[in-house]
N, C-alpha and C positions, 0 to 999 in steps of 0.2 A: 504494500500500500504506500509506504514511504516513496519510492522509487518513482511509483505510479504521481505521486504528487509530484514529484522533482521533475518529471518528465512534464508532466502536464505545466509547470512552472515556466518552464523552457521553451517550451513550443509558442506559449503564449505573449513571453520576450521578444521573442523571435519573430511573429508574425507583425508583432508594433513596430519593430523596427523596420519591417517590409513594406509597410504601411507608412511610414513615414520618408522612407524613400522612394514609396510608389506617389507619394502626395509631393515628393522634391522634381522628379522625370514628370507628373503630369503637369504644376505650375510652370517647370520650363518650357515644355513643349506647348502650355495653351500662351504664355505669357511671356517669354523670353525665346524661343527659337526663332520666330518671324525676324527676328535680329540676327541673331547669336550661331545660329545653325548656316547662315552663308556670310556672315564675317561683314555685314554691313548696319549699321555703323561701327558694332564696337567688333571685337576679339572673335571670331569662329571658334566654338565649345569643340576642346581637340588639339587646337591649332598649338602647338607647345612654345614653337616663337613668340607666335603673337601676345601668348599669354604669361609670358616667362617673367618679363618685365614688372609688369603688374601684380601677378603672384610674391614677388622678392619684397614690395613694398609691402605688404601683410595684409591680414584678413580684415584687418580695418577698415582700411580705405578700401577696398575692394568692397564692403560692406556697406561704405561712404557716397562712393559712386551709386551702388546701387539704388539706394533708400534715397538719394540726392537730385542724382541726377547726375551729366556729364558735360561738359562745353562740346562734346563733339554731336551731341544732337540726342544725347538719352534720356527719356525724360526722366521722372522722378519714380521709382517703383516701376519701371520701363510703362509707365501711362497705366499702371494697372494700381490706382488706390484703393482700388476693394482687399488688395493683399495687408495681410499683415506684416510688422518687421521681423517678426522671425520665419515667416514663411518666404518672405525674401532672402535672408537671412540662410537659411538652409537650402533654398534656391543656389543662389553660388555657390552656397559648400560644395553641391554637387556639380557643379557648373567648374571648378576649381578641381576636383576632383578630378573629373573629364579631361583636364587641361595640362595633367600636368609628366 
């Protein structure tokens, strides 16, 4: 029975975390690849060059940009204020991830 709750414990760890990175690939792809996925305006998710720069300068400002905006034409939350900032937030993480 022990075992069976441990197991059961673990699965269900595991599935929120799946879920929250199913919730990071869907925000990008409904809210961030219109951009991000052909490298116009900002960085192409991937791209290791493009991204190398930016990544060095830390999760901050890469945080900063996002929730901000950018001079190069992104808007704020990339025009999506219905997002939260951690859902932005872990948007990049993944976005970062992808990149590096």
């Amino acid at each position: 029975m022990k075992k069976l709750v441990s197991v059961s414990i673990a699965v269900v760890s595991l599935l929120g975390m799946m879920s929250a990175v199913q919730a990071d690939v869907k925000t990008y792809r409904t809210a961030c690849a219109a951009c991000h996925a052909y490298g116009a305006p900002g960085p192409k998710v991937g791209d290791k060059a493009a991204w190398k720069d930016r990544i060095a300068k830390g999760m901050d400002a890469l945080y900063t940009s996002a929730l901000k905006g950018t001079a190069k034409g992104m808007p704020p939350k990339g025009g999506r204020m219905d997002l939260s900032d951690a859902e932005i937030k872990a948007t990049v993480d993944y976005m970062v991830a992808e990149s590096k």
